[in-house]
N, C-alpha and C positions, 0 to 999 in steps of 0.2 A: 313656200317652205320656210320653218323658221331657221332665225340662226343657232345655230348650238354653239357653248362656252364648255369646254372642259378643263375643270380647276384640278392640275393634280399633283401631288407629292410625294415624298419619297422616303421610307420608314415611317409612317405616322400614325400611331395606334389609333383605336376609334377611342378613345378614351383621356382625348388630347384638348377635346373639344368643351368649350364651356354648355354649350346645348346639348351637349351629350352628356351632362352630370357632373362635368369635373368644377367646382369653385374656386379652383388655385388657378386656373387659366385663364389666358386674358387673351379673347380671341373675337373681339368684337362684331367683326365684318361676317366670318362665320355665324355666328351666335345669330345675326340678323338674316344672314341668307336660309340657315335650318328655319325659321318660324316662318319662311314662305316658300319651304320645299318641303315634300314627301321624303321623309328620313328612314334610310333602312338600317334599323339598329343592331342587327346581325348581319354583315355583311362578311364574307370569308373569301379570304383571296386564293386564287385558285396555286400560288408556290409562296412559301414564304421567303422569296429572295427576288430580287430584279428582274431580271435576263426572263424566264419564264414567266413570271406573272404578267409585266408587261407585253410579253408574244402574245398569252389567254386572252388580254384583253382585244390587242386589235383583232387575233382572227375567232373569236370567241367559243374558244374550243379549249379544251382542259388539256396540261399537259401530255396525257399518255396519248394523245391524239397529234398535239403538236411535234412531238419527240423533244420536247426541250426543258429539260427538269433542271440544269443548273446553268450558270452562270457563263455559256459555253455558246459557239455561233454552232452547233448540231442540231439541226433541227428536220422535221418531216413535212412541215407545212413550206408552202410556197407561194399563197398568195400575198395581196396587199392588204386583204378584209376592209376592216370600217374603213380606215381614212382612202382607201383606192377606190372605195364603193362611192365614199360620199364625191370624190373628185369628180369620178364619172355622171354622177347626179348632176353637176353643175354647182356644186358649192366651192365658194373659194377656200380652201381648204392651209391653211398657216398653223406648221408646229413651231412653237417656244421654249429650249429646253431642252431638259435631257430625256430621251427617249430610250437607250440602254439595248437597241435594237441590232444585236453582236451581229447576225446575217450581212450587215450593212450600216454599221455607224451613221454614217454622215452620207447615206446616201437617201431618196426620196420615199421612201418606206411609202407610195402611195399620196404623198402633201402633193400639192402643188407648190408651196414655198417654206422653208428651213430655215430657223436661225437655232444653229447649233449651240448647245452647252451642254458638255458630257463634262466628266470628273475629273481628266487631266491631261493633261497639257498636249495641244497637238494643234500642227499648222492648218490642217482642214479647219480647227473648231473657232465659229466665229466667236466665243467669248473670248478663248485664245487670242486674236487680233486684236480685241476689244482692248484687252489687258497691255498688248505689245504695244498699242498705237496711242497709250494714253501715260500721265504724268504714275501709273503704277507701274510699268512694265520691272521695275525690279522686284516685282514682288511675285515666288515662283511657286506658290504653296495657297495660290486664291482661293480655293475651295477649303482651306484647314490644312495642316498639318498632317500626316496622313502616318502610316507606319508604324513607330514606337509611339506616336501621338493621337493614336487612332480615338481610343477611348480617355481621353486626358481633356478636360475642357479647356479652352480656349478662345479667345479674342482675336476676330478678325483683324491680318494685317491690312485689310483693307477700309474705307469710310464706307461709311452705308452708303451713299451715293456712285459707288464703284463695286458695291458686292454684288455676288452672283446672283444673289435671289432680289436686288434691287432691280439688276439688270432685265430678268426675268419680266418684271412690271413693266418696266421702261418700253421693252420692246412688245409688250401686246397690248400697254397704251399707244403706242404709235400706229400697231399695226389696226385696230378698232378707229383710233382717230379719219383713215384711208376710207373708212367703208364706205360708197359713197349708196348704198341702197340698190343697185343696178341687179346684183345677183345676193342670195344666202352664202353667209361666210360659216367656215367652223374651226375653231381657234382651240388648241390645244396647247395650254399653258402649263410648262411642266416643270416645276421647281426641283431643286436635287436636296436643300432640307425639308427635314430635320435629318434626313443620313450623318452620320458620323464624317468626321470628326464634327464633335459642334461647335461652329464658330462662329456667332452674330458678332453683328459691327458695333463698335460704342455708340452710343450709350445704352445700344437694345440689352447687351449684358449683364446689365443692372436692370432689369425688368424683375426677376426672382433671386432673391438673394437670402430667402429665408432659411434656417433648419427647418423651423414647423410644416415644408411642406412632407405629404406624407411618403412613409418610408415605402421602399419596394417590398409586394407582399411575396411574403419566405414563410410559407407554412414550415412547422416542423417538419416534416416529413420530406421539404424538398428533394433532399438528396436523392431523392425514390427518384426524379422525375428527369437527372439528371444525363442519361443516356438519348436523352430526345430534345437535348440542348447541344450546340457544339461548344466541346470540351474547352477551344481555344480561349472562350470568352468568359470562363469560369471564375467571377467576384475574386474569390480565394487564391487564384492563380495568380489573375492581375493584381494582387493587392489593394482590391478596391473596396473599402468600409462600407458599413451604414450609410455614416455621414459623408464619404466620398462617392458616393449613391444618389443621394440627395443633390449634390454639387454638380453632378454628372445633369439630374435631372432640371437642376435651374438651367443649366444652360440648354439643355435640349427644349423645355420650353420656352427659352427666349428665340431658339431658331423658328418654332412653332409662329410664334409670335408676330415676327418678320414677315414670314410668310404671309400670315394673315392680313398686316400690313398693306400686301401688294396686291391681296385678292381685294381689298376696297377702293383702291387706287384703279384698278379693270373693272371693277362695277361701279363705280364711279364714271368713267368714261366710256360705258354703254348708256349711262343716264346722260350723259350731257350731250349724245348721238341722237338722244329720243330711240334708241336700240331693244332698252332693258326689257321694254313689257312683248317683245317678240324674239326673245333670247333664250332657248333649255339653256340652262345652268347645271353642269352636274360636279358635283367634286366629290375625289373620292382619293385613296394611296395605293400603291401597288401591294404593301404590306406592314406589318408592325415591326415594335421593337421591345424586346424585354426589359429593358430598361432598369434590370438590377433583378426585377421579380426572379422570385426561386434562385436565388446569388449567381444568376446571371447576363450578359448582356447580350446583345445580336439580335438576330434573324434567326430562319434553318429551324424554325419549330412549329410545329403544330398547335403549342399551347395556345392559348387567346392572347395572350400578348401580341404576340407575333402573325398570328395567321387571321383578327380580327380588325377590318380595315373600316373607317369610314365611309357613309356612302349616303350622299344626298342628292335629289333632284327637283331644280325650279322650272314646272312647265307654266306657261303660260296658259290661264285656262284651268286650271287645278289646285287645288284646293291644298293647302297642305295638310300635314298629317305625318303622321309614327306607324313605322309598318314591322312586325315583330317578327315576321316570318324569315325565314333563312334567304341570303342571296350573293351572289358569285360577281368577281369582276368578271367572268363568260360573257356576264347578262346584258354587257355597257352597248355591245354590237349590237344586237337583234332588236334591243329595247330603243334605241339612237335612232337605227335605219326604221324601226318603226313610226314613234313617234314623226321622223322626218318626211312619212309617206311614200318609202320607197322600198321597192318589193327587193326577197331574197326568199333564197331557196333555204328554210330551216331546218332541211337534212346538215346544209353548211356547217351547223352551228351547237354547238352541245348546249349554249344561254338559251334563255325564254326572253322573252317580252315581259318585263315586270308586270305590266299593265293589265297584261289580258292571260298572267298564268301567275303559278305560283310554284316553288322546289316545295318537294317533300323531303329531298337531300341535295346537298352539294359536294363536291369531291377535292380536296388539295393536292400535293405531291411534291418533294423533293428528294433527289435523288434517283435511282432505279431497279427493281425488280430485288436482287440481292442486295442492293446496297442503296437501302433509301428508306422514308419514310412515305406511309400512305396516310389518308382522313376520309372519313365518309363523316358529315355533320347534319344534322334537321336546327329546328329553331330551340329545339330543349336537350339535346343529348350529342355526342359525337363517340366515334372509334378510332381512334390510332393504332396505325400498326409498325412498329420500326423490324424494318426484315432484319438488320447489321446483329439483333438481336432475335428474334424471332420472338416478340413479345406485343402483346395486344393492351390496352389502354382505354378505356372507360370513363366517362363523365357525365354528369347529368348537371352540372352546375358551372358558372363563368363565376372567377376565375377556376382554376380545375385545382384543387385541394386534396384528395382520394382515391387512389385510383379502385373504379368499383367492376374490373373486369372480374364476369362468371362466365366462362365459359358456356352452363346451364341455361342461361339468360336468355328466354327468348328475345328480346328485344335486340341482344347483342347476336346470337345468329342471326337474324335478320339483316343486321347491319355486318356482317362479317359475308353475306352473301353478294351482296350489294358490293362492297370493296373489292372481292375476290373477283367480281366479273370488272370491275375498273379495271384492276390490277394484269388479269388476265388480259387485255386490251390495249396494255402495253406499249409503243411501239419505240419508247425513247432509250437512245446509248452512251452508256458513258463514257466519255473520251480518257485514255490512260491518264492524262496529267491530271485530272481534276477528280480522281479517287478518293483524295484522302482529305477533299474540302466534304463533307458527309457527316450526317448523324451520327455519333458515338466511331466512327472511323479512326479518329486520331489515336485515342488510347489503345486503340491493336494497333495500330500499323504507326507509329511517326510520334517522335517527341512532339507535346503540345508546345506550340511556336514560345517564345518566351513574353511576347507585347500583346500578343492576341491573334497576330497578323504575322503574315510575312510582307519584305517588303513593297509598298504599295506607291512609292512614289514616282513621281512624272519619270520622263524618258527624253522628249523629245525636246525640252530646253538646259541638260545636264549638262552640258560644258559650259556653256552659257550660265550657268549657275558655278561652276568649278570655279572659272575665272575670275568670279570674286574674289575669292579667296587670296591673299597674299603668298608669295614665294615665303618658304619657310611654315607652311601648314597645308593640311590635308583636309577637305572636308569630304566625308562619308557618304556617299553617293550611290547607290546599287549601279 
């Protein structure tokens, strides 16, 4: 059996990548792994948000099946899928990272070994110790700034040689260095940027410093589009310019950058194993990020910004190539456990095998039933439906510019029939507290927050952070 590498990240448009067209990116190690993998250039995630897309992936089933549309531990599924499938195969099976798997944090999700690193601060998380046991432990905000600083760029208080996403390398160069050949390993190395806040270490900050790079595209018409963005993240609410757009954007691709970084420093140290040429390679993000597009920032959308992810694969024995056809993270299981040689029942599994089928649609979802948005997409066209609205959505073009819903349309009943039996098949719930985190939600029901966010920061090192502070001041704390 081979070993399989899974490279993966976290908000990372497909359009981040220099092999994917972009010349303002400096993504070297990428750039060189696309020219010896099979690229899917439409790749659609199955939620535009963590918590769900990451469940699609491991048990490779589309939300309305998993029950988990947001960001929430509710869910309908119960197995371990890939990484529990691969364990039982006999591969050594090591996660790196943040895995966002609310069911159970920090417990085995199926690995046989964990080195924890979620988003904030907690004694289970081994980056957590990492931080406490080292000459940083005063520093309480390792991942960025988070809250009123969510979307504000910023510079790591930490060295690149103590950042999270350093750490990330560090420890799946270690764990690759261990391999001693005896069994197949599968190493799932999961970075948490470019998620917001964005904050590379010096000097990676000064990677993009230009105006010239290009502005976030804002057709006129955006405003149309803006019920199927969440409101909190609205450019004009945050006071966020053109040019603080731009600003926003240098530093999100220097976290880009970083990352890339670390993915050459792990392929680098499958080469010096004698590893690489019996290695799958797949890297790919759980979802994108608007990045300013249509004056605004986030997740929680269907547009291509956001629901169009990355997705590459290096087999050994295959040929690279550009594959135009539409494809799902669903598809990482079936096509994994495939290539790996190891049978599964594909009632399991709503993905295909890349290899030996093809979508003629894929499906996303966020949210639920009343209160959510649905997608049916192919390789040239998609439909959106936001229920909060009861309005339908139309495109035949990336980025989406017009919306060309005709109800007449035969193309769009077809595709509206196709949705309807998704949608009909249901089976996820939304939990009360998490209502008014939703498509177009905010403007009925809730002042939009005033940062973007409520707030987001740690919890479990807050007095420990009070006590900084001298007698005779207060610092602000949730």
């Amino acid at each position: 059996m081979k070993n399989i590498l899974v490279l993966f990240t976290d908000q990372q448009r497909y359009d981040t990548i220099g092999a994917n067209g972009n010349e303002y990116a400096q993504t070297p190690n990428l750039d060189k792994l696309a020219s010896e993998s099979v690229v899917f250039d439409y790749c659609v995630t199955p939620s535009p948000v963590c918590v769900p897309a990451r469940l699609s992936l491991l048990a490779g089933q589309y939300p309305n099946r998993t029950g988990c549309n947001l960001n929430n531990p509710l869910t309908a599924y119960k197995g371990n899928g890939l990484y529990g499938m691969l364990t039982d195969a006999g591969y050594h099976t090591c996660n790196v990272g943040k895995m966002h798997n609310s069911r159970d944090m920090y417990g085995s999700i199926g690995f046989r070994e964990r080195h924890t690193q979620e988003e904030l601060s907690n004694p289970k998380d081994d980056y957590t110790q990492f931080i406490l046991n080292s000459p940083y432990k005063n520093v309480f905000d390792y991942m960025g700034q988070r809250s009123e600083m969510y979307y504000v760029p910023q510079v790591s208080q930490l060295p690149a040689e103590a950042h999270p996403t350093q750490w990330i390398g560090d420890r799946s160069v270690e764990f690759i260095e261990k391999q001693t050949g005896e069994k197949p390993f599968f190493l799932f190395s999961s970075f948490i940027h470019p998620h917001p806040p964005y904050a590379p270490p010096a000097p990676w900050n000064k990677l993009f410093r230009r105006e010239s790079i290009p502005a976030p595209f804002v057709p006129e018409n955006y405003k149309e589009f803006k019920k199927i963005m969440t409101p909190s993240f609205d450019c004009e609410h945050l006071g966020i310019t053109e040019l603080a757009a731009k600003r926003l954007k240098n530093y999100y691709y220097a976290c880009v950058s970083f990352v890339d970084y670390q993915i050459g420093r792990i392929i680098d140290a499958l080469k010096a194993k004698g590893l690489y040429d019996d290695t799958i390679i797949l890297f790919s993000s759980d979802h994108g990020e608007l990045l300013g597009d249509y004056s605004n920032f986030g997740k929680r959308s269907m547009l291509d910004a956001a629901a169009h992810v990355p997705l590459m694969m290096k087999i050994p024995g295959t040929a690279p190539s550009r594959r135009s056809d539409v494809a799902s993270l669903v598809d990482v299981a079936p096509t994994l456990l495939s290539l790996a040689g190891i049978g599964f029942d594909s009632e399991e599994f709503d993905g295909i095998d890349l290899f030996s089928a093809r979508h003629d649609v894929v499906y996303s979802q966020y949210g639920h039933k009343k209160n959510g948005e649905y997608m049916v997409a192919s390789e040239n066209d998609k439909l959106i439906y936001s229920t909060v609205e009861d309005k339908y959505y139309y495109f035949n073009e990336r980025p989406e510019a017009v919306n060309l819903y005709d109800a007449g349309n035969g193309r769009v009943i077809e595709l509206q029939k196709k949705l309807k039996n998704y949608m009909d098949s249901d089976v996820g719930v939304i939990p009360q507290s998490n209502k008014d985190d939703l498509p177009g939600k905010a403007k009925k029901t809730q002042k939009v927050k005033d940062f973007g966010v409520g707030w987001m920061d740690h919890t479990a090192r807050r007095d420990e952070e009070a006590a900084r502070i001298p007698d005779g001041y207060k610092v602000d704390l949730p």
